[in-house]
C-alpha positions in Angstrom: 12.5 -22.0 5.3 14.2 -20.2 2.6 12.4 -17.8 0.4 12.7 -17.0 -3.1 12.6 -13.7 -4.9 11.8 -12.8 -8.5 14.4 -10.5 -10.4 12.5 -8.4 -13.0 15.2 -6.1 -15.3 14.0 -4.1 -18.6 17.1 -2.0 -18.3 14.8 0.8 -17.9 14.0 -0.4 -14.0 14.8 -3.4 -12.3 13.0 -4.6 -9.2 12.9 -7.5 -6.8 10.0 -9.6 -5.1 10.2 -11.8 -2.2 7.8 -14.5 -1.7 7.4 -13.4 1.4 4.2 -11.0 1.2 4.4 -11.2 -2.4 6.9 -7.7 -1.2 8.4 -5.5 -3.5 11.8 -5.5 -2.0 14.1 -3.4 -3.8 13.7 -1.2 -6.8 16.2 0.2 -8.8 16.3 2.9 -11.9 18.4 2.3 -15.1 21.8 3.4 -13.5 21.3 1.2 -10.5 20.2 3.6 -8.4 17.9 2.5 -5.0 14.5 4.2 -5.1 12.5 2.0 -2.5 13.3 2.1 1.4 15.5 -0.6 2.7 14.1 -1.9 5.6 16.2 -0.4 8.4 14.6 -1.8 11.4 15.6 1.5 13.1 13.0 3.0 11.7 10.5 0.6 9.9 11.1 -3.1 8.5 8.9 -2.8 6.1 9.6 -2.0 2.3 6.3 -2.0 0.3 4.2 -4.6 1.8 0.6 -6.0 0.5 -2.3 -4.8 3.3 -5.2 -7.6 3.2 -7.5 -8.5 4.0 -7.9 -5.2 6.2 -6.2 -1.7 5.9 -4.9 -0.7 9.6 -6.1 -1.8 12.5 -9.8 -3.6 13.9 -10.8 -2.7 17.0 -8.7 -4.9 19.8 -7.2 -6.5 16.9 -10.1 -9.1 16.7 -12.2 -9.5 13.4 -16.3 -10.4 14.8 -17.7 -12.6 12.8 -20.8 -14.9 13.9 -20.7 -14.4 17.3 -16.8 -15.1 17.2 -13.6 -13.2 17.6 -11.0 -14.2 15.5 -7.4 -12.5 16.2 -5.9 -10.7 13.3 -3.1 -7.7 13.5 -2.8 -4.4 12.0 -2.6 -4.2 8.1 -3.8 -8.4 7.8 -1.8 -11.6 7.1 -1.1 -11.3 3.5 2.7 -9.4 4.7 3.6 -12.1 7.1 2.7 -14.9 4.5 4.5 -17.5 2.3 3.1 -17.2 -1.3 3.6 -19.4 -4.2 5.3 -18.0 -7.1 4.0 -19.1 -10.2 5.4 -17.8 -13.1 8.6 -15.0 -13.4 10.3 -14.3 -16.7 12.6 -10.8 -16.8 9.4 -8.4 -17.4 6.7 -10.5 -15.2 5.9 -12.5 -11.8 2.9 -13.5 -10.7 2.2 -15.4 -7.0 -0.6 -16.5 -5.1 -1.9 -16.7 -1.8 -4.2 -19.5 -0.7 -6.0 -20.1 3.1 -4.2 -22.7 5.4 -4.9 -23.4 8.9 -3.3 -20.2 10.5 -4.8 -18.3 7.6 -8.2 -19.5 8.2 -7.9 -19.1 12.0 -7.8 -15.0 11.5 -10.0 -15.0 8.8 -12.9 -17.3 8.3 -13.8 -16.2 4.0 -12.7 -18.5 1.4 -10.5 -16.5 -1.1 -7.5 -16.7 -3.4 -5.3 -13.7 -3.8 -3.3 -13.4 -6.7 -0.9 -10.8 -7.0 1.0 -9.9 -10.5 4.2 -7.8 -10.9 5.0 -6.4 -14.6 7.7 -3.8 -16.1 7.0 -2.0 -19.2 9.1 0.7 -20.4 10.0 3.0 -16.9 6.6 1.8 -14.9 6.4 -1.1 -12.8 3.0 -2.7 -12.6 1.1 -4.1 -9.2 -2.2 -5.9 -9.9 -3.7 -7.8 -7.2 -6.8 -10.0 -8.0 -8.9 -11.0 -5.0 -11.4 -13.8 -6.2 -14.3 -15.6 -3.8 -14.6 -19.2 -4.6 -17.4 -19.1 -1.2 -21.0 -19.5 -1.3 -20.7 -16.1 0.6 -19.8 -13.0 -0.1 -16.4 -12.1 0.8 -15.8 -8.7 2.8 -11.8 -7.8 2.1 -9.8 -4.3 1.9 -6.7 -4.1 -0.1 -3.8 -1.9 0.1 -0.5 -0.9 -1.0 2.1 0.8 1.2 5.4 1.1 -0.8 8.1 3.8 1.0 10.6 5.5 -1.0 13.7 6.9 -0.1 13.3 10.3 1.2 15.5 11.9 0.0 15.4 10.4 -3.3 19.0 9.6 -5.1 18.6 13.0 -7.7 19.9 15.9 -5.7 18.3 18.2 -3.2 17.4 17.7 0.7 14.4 16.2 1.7 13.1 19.7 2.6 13.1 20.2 -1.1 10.9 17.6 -2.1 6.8 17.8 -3.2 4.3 15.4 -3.5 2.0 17.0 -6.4 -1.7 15.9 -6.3 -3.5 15.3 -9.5 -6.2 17.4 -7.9 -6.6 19.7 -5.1 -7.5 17.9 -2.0 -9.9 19.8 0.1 -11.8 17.3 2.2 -11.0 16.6 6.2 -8.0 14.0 6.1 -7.8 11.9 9.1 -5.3 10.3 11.8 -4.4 7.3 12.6 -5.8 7.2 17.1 -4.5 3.8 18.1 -4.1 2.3 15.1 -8.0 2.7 14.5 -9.6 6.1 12.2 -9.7 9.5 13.9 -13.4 10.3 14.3 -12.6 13.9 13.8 -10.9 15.2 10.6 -8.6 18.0 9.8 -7.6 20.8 7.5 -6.6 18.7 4.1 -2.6 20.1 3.4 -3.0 19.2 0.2 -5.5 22.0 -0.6 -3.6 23.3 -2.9 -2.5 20.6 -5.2 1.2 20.2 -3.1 2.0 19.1 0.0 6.0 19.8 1.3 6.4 16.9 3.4 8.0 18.0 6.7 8.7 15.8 10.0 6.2 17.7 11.6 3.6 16.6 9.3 4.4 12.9 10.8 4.5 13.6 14.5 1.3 12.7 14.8 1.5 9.8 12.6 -0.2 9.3 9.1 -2.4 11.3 7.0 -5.6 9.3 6.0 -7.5 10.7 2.8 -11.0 8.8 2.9 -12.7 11.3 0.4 -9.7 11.5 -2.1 -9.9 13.3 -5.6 -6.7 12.4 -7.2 -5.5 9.1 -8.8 -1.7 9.7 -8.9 0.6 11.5 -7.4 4.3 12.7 -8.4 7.2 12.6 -5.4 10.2 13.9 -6.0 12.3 17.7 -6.0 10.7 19.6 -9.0 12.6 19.9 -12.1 14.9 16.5 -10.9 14.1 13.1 -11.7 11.4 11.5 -9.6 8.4 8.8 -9.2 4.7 9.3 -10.2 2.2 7.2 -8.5 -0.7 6.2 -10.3 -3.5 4.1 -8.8 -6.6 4.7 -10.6 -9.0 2.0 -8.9 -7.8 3.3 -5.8 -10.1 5.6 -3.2 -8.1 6.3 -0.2 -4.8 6.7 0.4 -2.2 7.4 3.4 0.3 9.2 3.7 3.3 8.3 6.0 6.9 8.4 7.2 8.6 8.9 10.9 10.2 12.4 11.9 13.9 11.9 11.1 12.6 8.8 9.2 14.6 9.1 5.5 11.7 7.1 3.9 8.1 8.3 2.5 5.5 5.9 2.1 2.6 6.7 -0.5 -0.4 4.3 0.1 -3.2 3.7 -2.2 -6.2 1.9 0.0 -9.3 0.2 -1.0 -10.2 0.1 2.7 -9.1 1.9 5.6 -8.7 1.4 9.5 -12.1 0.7 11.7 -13.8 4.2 13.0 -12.8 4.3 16.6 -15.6 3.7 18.5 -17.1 0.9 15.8 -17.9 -1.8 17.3 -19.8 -3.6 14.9 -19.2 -7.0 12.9 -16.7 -7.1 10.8 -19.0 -7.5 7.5 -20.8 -4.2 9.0 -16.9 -2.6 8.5 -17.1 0.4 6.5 -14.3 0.6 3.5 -14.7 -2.8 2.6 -15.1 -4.5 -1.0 -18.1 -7.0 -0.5 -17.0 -10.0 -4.0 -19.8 -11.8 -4.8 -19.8 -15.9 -4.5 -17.8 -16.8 -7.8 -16.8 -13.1 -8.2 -13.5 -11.4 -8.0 -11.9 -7.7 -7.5 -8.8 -6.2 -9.5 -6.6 -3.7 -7.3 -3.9 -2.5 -9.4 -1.0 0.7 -8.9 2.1 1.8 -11.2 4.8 3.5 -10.1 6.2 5.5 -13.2 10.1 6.6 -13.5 10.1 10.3 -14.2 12.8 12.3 -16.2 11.7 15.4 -14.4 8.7 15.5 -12.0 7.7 18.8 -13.1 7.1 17.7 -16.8 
C-alpha cells in the first residue's frame, strides 16, 4: 500500500513525515541543505524512527504478560506501523496509532498513540501523547532516535565535531550486550561537558545514559552552524552511530532496554511509564537550528 508523507516548510526548516512510523524522514535547513541521515541500508535504514512501546530489546524478544509470551522485536511496533494522518497544514501534522490484530498480538494494553509534528521559527517540534483508554494501567516506554549526518553540511570533518552536554555527565553509562542493558557500567565520556565522537567510541555499540543530567544537547563543529537537541521530559538517552558510519544518532528515552539477566514480567520492567486507566503521558523533543553551536 502506498504511504503518504506530510511536507512541513516555514522557510526557516522544512521537514518530511511518512506515515509509516509516524518517521521523520528528511529534514532540511533554509538553503535546502540535508541535516537528517538518509537511510542508506549500507549502514542503517533507519532515519528517526518512533521506539514504543519498549526502548531496545526484551529478553528473547518476548514481552511476559499473564503467564503468556507475546513476540515483539527490538525498539517495538510503532516503526513498522501504518498510522493515520490526521491533520497537516505547512507548520503542523499530527497522526495516530490505534491497536489492530497484529498490534494486539505483541502487545496485549489498550492504548492510542498520538504523535504531533510542528515548526516554529528554526525548531522542529515532536510531541508524542500516549493515552490508556483500559481499565488497567498501561506499562509503555517511549523514545526517539533521530540520526544526523555526521559530518554535518557546515564545514569540517567529522573528527571536528562535539556533542556539548548541558551538564557534566558523571554517572556509569552503559552498553548495549545483545540488544539487552549491560549490567556493568563504565567511565561516563561526557564527564566533562563534551564528548568528541570517534569510531572507536561505537565499536562496541551505543552509549546508554540511565542516570542523565542534561536535557539538551548541541551537535555540530564549534563556531559552525549546527543542531541543539532539547528534550526536557526526557531521562535517558543513547548515544549511537557505526565506525565508518557518516550518521550520529542522539536518542532521548523514557525507557531503556531490559537488564540482562531480568527475567521478570514485563509490567515488573524497569524504565517503564505505568498511565493510569483514563490517563495519558506527553513525550516531547525539539531539535533547534543553530547559527553557531558555540553561541
Amino acid at each position: 500500500m502506498a504511504g503518504t508523507t506530510a511536507t512541513l516548510d516555514n522557510g526557516r526548516l522544512c521537514a518530511q513525515i511518512s506515515d509509516l512510523g509516524a518517521e521523520l524522514v528528511r529534514l532540511r535547513d533554509g538553503e535546502g541543505r540535508d541535516l537528517l541521515w538518509y537511510g542508506d541500508a549500507a549502514f542503517w535504514a533507519g532515519r528517526a524512527p518512533l521506539l514504543f512501546p519498549i526502548v531496545g530489546r526484551l529478553p528473547q524478544d518476548e514481552l511476559l504478560h499473564d503467564g503468556v509470551r507475546h513476540a515483539m522485536k527490538q525498539h517495538g511496533f510503532a516503526r513498522r506501523s501504518r498510522f493515520d494522518l490526521l491533520a497537516v497544514d505547512p507548520q503542523r501534522a499530527v497522526f495516530r496509532l490505534m491497536p489492530n490484530d497484529e498490534i494486539r498480538a505483541q502487545y496485549p494494553f489498550a492504548f492510542a498513540l498520538q504523535v504531533a509534528y510542528g515548526l516554529e521559527d528554526a525548531t522542529l517540534t515532536i510531541e508524542a501523547r500516549v493515552d490508556n483508554p483500559g481499565l488497567r494501567p498501561l506499562p509503555a516506554s517511549f523514545g526517539f532516535h533521530p540520526g544526523f549526518l555526521w559530518p554535518l553540511p557546515y564545514g569540517g570533518s567529522r573528527a571536528d565535531h562535539r556533542l556539548l552536554f548541558e551538564a557534566a555527565e558523571t554517572a556509569p553509562v552503559h552498553r548495549p550486550v545483545g540488544g539487552l542493558l549491560s549490567a556493568a557500567g563504565e567511565p561516563n565520556p561526557a564527564a566533562g561537558g563534551v564528548i568528541a565522537p570517534d569510531d572507536a567510541v561505537f565499536e562496541r555499540d551505543a552509549l546508554i545514559f540511565t542516570q542523565l543530567r542534561s536535557r539538551r544537547i548541541r551537535y555540530g563543529v564549534p563556531g559552525r552552524p549546527g543542531l541543539e537537541v532539547a528534550f526536557p521530559g526526557m531521562p535517558q538517552l543513547g548515544i549511537w552511530s557505526k565506525p565508518g558510519a557518516p550518521f550520529l544518532c542522539i536518542e532521548p528515552w523514557a525507557g531503556h532496554a531490559t537488564p540482562e539477566g531480568d527475567a521478570r514480567p514485563f509490567v515488573e520492567k524497569p524504565g517503564l511509564v505505568h498511565i493510569p486507566p483514563g490517563g495519558s503521558a506527553a513525550f516531547a523533543m525539539a531539535i533547534r537550528w543553530l547559527p553557531d553551536t558555540a553561541g
